[in-house]
N, C-alpha and C positions, 0 to 999 in steps of 0.2 A: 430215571436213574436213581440207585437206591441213597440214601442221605450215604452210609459210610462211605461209599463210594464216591461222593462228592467231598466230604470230609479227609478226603484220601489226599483227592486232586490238589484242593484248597492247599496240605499241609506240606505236598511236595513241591506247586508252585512257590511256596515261603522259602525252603531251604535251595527250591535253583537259582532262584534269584540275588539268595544271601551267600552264596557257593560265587556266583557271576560275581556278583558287585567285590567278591575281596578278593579274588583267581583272574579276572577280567576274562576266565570264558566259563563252560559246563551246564550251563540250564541246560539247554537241546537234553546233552549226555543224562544228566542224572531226572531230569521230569520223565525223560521216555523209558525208563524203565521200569515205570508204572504206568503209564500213560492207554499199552497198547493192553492190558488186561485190562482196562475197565472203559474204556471207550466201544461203542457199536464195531467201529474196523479200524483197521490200522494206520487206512488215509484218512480218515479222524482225528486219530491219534496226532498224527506229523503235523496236522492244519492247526489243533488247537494249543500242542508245541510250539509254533513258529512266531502264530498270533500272541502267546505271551512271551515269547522272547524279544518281541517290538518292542513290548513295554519295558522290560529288564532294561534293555540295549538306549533306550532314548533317554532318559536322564545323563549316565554316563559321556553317553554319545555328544549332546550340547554342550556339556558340563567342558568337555576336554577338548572342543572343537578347533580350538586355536595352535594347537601341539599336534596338529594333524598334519599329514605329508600324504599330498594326495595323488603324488606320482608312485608312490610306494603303494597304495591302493588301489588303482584305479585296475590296471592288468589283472588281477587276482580276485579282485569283485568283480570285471565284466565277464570273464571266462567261466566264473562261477556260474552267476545267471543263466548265461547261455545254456553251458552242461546241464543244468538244473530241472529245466524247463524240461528237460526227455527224461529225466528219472523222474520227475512227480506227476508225467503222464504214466509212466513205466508202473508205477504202483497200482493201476485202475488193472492190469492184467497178471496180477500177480496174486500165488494165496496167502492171505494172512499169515496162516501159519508156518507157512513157508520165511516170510518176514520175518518174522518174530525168533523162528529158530537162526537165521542169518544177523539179525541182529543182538542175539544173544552171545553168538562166535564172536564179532565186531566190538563186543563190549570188554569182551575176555581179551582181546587182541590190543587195544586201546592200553588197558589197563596195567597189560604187562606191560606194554612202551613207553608209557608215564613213570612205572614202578624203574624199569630198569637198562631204557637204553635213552631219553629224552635229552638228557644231559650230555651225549658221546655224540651225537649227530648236528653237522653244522653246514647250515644251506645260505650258500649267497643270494645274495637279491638281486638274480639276474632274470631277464627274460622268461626264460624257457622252467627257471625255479616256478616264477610267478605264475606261468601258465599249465605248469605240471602240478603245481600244490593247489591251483585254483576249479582245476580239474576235477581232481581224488574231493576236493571238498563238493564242490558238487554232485557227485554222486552221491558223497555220504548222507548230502545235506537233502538232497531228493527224497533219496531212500528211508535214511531214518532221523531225518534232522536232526542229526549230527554234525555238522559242517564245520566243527571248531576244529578238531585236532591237527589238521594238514595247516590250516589257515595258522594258529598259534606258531607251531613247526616256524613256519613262515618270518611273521612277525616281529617273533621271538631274538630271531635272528637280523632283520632289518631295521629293527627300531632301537635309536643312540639311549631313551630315557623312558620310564616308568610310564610318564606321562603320554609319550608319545604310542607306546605298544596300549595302552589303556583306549587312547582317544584311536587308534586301526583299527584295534580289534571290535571296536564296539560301534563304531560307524559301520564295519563291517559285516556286522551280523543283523543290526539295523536295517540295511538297504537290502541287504539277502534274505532277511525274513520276508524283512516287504515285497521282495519280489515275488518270492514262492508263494507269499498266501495268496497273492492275486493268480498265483497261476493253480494253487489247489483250489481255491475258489470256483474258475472255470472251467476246471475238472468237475466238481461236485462233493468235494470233500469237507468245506465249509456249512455244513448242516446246522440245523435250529440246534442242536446237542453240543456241538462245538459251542456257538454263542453263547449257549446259558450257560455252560460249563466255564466257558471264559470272564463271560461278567462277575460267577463267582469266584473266580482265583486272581481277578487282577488284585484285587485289596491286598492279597494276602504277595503278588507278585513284587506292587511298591512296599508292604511293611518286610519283606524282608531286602529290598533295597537298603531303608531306611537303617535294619539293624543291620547291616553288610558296609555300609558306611561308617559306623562306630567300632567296628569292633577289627577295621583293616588294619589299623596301625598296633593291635594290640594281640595280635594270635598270630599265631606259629605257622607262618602260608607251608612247609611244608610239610607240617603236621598233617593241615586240615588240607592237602592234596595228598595224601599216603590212605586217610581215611576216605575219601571219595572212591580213589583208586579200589581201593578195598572193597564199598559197596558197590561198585561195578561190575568189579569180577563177581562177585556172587549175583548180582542179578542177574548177570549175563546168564550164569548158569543154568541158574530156574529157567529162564527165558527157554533156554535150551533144551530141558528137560521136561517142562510142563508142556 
């Protein structure tokens, strides 16, 4: 793989993980939209996504363990998993570029709903929420490791304090990464390319932990969600157009 190319990965791993650690979700979102141009294929892509989203997610994840409500979780992680399991088989027969252009709509589609209806939509924490939002995230989370926006949706909405939608969200994506990779793993999506690729971007996954820590209490969350929003829609588009 050519050094820029890994100089790419490295610098997009930093900014998901400093995006994650002060939003409490978006690596998936904002890594993969560099992720699928410069990896071999795009079940590459989602495997070496998920594997550094384990690490984004376990700091926080410990850190907030005790503010956790694990009946507010449990429906909406296991339903995932399940769903999960046939979209990141579902990718082994699909073409790339096929992906990539659906993921580019998906990105544009997200990004309007953050930008301008997020705020007007209000889902109870019932059953049938939990297991319809736990659903749609699965698929996303299959397809393009994505699996935040439905889940937050969720959350968003069921969790009384900061702390507690912090310590869901991030056990959540936790245990769902870990799931998936074991299951792209047994697909064959876990290549020698992934690994090297990942040993170089963990560094850069905990330093922007690290700076995603300092600087929560002191930036403008919806500033720096208006701007993400923003580079979304535009990668989506390339996505779509390239």
């Amino acid at each position: 793989m050519p050094l820029s190319s890994i100089a790419l990965i490295v610098l997009f791993a930093l900014l998901a993980s400093l995006i994650q650690r002060v939003s409490g979700f978006g690596f998936g979102i904002f890594i993969m939209t560099v992720l699928p141009h410069l990896l071999p294929s795009y079940a590459e892509a989602t495997a070496l996504s998920g594997l550094l989203a384990i690490v984004a997610s376990l700091g926080p994840a410990v850190v907030m363990y005790r503010h956790l409500e694990w009946k507010k979780l449990l429906p909406i992680l296991i339903t995932f998993i399940v769903v999960s399991f046939f979209f990141v088989r579902l990718i082994a027969h699909v073409d790339n570029h096929a992906l990539k252009q659906v993921m580019g709509g998906f990105l544009i589609v997200v990004s309007l709903y953050f930008f301008f209806v997020s705020g007007r939509i209000h889902l109870p924490p019932t059953a049938p929420v939990q297991i319809g939002m736990g659903t749609l995230s699965g698929a996303l989370g299959g397809l393009f490791a994505m699996q935040g926006p439905p889940a937050v949706v969720y959350f968003v909405e069921s969790c009384k304090s900061k702390e507690e939608y912090i310590a869901a969200t991030q056990w959540y994506f936790l245990i769902g990464n870990a799931a998936m990779s074991l299951f792209r793993a047994d697909s064959g999506f876990v290549t020698q390319v992934v690994l090297r690729c990942w040993c170089y971007a963990m560094p850069a996954v905990l330093a922007g932990m690290w700076i995603g820590s300092h600087i929560y209490k002191r930036i403008r969350l919806p500033l720096l969600r208006k701007v993400v929003y923003a580079y979304m829609a535009l990668a989506g588009l390339i996505s779509i157009i390239l």
